[in-house]
C-alpha positions in Angstrom: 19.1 10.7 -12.1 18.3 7.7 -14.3 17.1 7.5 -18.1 15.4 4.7 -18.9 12.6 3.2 -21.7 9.6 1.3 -21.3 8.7 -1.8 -22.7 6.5 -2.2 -25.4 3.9 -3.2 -22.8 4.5 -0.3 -21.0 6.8 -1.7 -18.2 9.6 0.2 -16.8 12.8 -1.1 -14.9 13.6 1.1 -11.7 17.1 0.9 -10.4 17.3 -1.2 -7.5 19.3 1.6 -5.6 15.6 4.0 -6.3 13.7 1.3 -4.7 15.4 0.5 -2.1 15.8 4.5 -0.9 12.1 4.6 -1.4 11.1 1.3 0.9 9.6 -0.3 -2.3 9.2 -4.5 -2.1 8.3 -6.8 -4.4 4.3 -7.0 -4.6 3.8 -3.5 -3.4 1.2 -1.2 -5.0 2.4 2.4 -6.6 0.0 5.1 -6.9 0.9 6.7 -9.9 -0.4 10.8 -10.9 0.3 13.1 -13.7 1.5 16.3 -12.9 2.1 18.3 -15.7 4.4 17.0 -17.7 5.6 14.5 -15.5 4.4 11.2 -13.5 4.8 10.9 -9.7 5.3 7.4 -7.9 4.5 7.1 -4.5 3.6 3.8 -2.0 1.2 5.8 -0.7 -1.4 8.6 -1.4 -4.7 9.8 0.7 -6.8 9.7 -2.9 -6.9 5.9 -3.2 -8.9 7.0 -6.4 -5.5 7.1 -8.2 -4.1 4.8 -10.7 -2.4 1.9 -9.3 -0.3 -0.7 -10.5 1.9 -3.5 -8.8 5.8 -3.2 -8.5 7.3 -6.9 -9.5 10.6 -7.8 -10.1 11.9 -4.1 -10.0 9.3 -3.2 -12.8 5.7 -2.0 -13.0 3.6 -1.0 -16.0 2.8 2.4 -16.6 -1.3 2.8 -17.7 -2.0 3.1 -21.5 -4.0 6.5 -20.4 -1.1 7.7 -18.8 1.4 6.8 -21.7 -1.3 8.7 -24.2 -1.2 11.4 -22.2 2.3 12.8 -22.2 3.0 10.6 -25.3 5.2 8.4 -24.1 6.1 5.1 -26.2 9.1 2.5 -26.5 11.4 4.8 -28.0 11.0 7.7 -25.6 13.5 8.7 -22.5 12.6 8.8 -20.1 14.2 10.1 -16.6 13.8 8.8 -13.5 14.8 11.0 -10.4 14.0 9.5 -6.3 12.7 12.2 -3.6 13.3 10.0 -0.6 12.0 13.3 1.4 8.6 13.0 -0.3 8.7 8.8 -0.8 8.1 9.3 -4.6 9.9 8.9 -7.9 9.5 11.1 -10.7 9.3 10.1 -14.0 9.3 12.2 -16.9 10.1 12.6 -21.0 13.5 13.5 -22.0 13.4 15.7 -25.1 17.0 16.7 -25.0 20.3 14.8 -25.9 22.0 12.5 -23.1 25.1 11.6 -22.7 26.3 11.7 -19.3 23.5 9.8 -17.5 23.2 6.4 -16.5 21.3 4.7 -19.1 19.5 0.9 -19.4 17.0 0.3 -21.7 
């Protein structure tokens, strides 16, 4: 489990040991869903209708409609967990203390 924060354009930094678990490259594109009170990443999803962005660099940007959503902004935590048996990254708002986590801005 990471615990990171977005930029204020909405980018967030995945650790490179998450993508490389996950099979994600440079220049691949995420599908990214809200569930609940959470966002799923996956590489790949049968509804193609999904939003999408491009993973550069270690980053992508989450949508402003997903951000409004489960008000997320620049100062929120957020944690990032990998489920390498489902190819997808979860990514959801922190509303608790942390202390023990691995944290990067």
């Amino acid at each position: 489990m990471y615990v990171r924060k977005i930029t204020n354009s909405g980018q967030i930094s995945i650790p490179k040991e998450l993508y490389q678990v996950l099979d994600i490259n440079d220049g691949d594109y995420l599908f990214i869903n809200q569930e609940k009170n959470q966002l799923v990443i996956q590489s790949s999803h049968p509804d193609k209708s999904l939003n999408q962005c491009i993973f550069r660099r270690g980053k992508f940007t989450i949508p402003t409609e997903l951000r409004k959503i489960l008000n997320i902004n620049n100062s929120t935590l957020l944690m990032i967990q990998a489920y390498p048996e489902e190819s997808s990254l979860s990514i959801k708002p922190l509303n608790q203390h942390v202390e023990s986590i691995d944290y990067y801005k």
